[in-house]
N, C-alpha and C positions, 0 to 999 in steps of 0.2 A: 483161258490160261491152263498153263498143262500143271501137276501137282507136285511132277519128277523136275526135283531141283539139280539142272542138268550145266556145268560153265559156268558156277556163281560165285567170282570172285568173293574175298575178307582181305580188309585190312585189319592190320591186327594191333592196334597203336600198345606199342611194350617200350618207348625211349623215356619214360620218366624216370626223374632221377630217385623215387621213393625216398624222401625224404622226414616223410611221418610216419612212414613205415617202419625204416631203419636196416633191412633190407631188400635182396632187389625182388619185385612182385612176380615176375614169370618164374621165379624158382621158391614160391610160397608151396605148399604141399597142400595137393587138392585128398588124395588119400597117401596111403604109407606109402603107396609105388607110383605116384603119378604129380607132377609139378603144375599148375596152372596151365601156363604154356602149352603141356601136352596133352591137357584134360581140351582147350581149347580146341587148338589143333583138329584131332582125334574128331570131336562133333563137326566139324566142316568137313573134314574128310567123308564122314557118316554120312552126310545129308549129297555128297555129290562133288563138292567144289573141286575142280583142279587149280587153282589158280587162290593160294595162299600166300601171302605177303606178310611179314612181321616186321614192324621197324623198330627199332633198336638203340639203344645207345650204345657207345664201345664197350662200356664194362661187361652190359649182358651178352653183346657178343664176344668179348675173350669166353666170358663163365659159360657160352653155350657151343663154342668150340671146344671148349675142356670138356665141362659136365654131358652133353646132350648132342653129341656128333650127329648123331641121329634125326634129329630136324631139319638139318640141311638137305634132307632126301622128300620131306614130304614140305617143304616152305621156302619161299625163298627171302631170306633174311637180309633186312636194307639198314643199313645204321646213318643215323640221323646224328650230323658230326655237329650237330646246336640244338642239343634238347633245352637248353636251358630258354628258350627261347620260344617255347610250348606246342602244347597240343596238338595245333594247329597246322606248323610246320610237318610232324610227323605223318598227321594226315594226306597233305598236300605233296609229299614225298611220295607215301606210298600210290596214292591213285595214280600220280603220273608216271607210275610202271605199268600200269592196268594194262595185258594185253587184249581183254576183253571188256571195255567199259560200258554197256550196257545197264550191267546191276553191279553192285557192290554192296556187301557187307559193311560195318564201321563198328569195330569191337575193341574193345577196350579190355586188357589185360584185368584190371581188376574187377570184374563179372564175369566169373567164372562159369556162371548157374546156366549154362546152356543145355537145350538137347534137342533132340532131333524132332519133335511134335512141336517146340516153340518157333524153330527155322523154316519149318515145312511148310508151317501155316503162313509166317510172314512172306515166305514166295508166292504161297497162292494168292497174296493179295499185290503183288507189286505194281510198281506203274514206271512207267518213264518219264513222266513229268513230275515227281517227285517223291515222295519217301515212304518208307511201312515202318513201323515203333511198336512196341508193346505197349499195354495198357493192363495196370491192374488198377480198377475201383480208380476210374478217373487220373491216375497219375503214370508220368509214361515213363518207361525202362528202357533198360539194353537190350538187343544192339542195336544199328539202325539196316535198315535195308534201302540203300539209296537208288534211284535211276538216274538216265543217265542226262538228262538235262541240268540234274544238281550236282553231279559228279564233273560233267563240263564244265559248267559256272567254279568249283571250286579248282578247277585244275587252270582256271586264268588268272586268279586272284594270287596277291603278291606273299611275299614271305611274313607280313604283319602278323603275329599271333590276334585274329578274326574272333568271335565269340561263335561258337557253331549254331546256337541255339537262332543267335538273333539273322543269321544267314539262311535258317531254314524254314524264316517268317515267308517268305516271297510263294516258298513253293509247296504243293498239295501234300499234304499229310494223311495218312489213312492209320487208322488203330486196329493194332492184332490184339483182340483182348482175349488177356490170359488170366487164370485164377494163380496162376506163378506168381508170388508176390517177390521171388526172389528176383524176377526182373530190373528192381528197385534198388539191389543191394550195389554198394560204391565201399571196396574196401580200400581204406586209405590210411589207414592206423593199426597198430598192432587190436588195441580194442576193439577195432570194427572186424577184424579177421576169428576173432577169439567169439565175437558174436554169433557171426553168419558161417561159423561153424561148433 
């Protein structure tokens, strides 16, 4: 395995409708000058990725044609016309753009805590028969780093909202263990954002 993460796609699931949140999650503010989104972004870019994907609901893409023109140049932005309809669909949208499906990323908007030593490392371990996660002290995090046997399997599978967990029993798991406990973090309320920062 080479260590240069060279064509490794991200989906970047952003079509929830934050609803415990109260607003929308890709435009939470990672510092004074930089929104989620493009704190995300930014790290796949770092590590190599050409091949960015963000799916979307309408409303964040009106608010990222207004706000953040500028995404359009480094992502290519998919909006998911039934998020109410979950996770799952968004998923399943964005891989069946994959022009390289091989590997893929599976990242989720609110886990934000990426960087380039925690990606780096989950390429050096990937497989193509199934998947790399993070690991702190036994429990596993974001994001995932799929191949492409389980990227196949899910790009046949119907628009059901799936349970991802109980779909990625069948196939091989390998742990990136990190002392990042921030791997862990799931912001999903205004009090979980106020925490984990």
């Amino acid at each position: 395995m080479t260590s240069e993460p060279v064509n490794l796609p991200v989906v970047i699931l952003a079509a929830g409708l934050s609803g415990r949140m109260g607003t929308l999650k890709p435009f939470l503010k990672w510092d004074n000058k930089t929104t989620f989104i493009e704190k995300i972004i930014r790290e796949y870019i770092r590590i190599g990725s050409e091949e960015i994907l963000v799916v979307v609901n309408s409303m964040v893409h009106e608010r990222l044609q207004k706000d953040l023109p500028q995404l359009y140049e480094w992502a290519r932005i998919i909006v998911n016309p039934e998020p109410e309809k979950g996770k799952f669909l968004s998923l399943r949208l964005g891989l069946n753009e994959l022009r390289t499906p091989d590997y893929c990323f599976i990242q989720n908007i609110d886990n934000p805590f990426i960087d380039e030593v925690l990606l780096g490392g989950m390429v050096d371990l990937r497989v193509s028969d199934g998947y790399v996660v993070p690991c702190y002290h036994g429990k596993t995090g974001h994001p995932l780093l799929a191949g492409k046997l389980l990227i196949g399997y899910i790009q046949t599978l119907g628009i059901k909202d799936y349970n991802l967990r109980l779909l990625l029993n069948p196939f091989r798991r390998i742990f990136f263990e990190t002392e990042n406990k921030r791997v862990l973090v799931n912001i999903n309320s205004e009090n979980d954002y106020i925490s984990a920062f």
